[in-house]
C-alpha positions in Angstrom: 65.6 99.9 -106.4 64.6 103.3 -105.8 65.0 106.1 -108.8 65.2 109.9 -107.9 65.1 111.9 -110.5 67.0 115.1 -109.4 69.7 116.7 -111.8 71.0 119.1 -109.3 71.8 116.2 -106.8 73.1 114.4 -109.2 75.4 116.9 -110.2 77.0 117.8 -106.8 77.2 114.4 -106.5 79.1 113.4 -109.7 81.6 116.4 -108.0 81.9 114.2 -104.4 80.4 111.0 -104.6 79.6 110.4 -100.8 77.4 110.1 -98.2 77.1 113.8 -96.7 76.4 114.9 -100.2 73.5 113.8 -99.7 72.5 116.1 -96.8 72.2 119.6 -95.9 74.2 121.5 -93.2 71.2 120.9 -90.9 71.2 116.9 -91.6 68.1 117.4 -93.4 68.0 115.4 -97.0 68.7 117.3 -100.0 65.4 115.7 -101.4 62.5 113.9 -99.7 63.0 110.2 -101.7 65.8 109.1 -100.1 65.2 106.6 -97.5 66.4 105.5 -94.5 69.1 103.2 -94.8 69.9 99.8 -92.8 73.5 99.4 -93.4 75.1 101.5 -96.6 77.4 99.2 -98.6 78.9 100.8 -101.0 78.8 103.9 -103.5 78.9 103.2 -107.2 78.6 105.3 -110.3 78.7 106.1 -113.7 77.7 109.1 -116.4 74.1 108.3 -116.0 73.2 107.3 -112.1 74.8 107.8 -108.8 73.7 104.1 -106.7 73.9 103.7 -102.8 73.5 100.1 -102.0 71.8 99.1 -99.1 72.3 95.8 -97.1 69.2 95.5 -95.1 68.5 92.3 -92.5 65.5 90.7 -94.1 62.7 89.3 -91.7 64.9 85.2 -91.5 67.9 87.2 -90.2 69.5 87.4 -93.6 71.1 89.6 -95.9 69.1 91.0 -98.4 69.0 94.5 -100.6 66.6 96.9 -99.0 66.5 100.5 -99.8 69.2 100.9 -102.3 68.5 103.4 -104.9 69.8 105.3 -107.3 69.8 109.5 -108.4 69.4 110.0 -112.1 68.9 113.4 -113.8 65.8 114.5 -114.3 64.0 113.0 -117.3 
């Protein structure tokens, strides 16, 4: 998993915990570490880390995490 450490992200996203939080007006991300995603699968959270989970198709044509991660405060 991924960790970005970035408290003002984290904040606007513990006020909506979505997708386009995630991006500016122009589309652009709101920080450079988070990475292209195959196929978002859900959104979870709690006081301490904001998680997008990613279901990526492994190389055998199978399920497997690939690219979740997760925005933290910074440390």
């Amino acid at each position: 998993m991924i960790t970005i450490c970035n408290t003002e992200l984290f904040n606007e996203l513990q006020e909506s915990i979505c997708w386009d939080t995630l991006f500016n007006d122009d589309y652009t991300a709101k920080d450079l570490a988070i990475p292209t995603l195959a196929g978002l699968d859900h959104i979870s959270s709690n006081e301490d880390e904001v998680i997008f989970w990613d279901r990526g198709c492994n190389k055998s044509g199978g399920w497997a995490s690939d690219n979740t991660f997760r925005v933290i405060k910074e440390l």
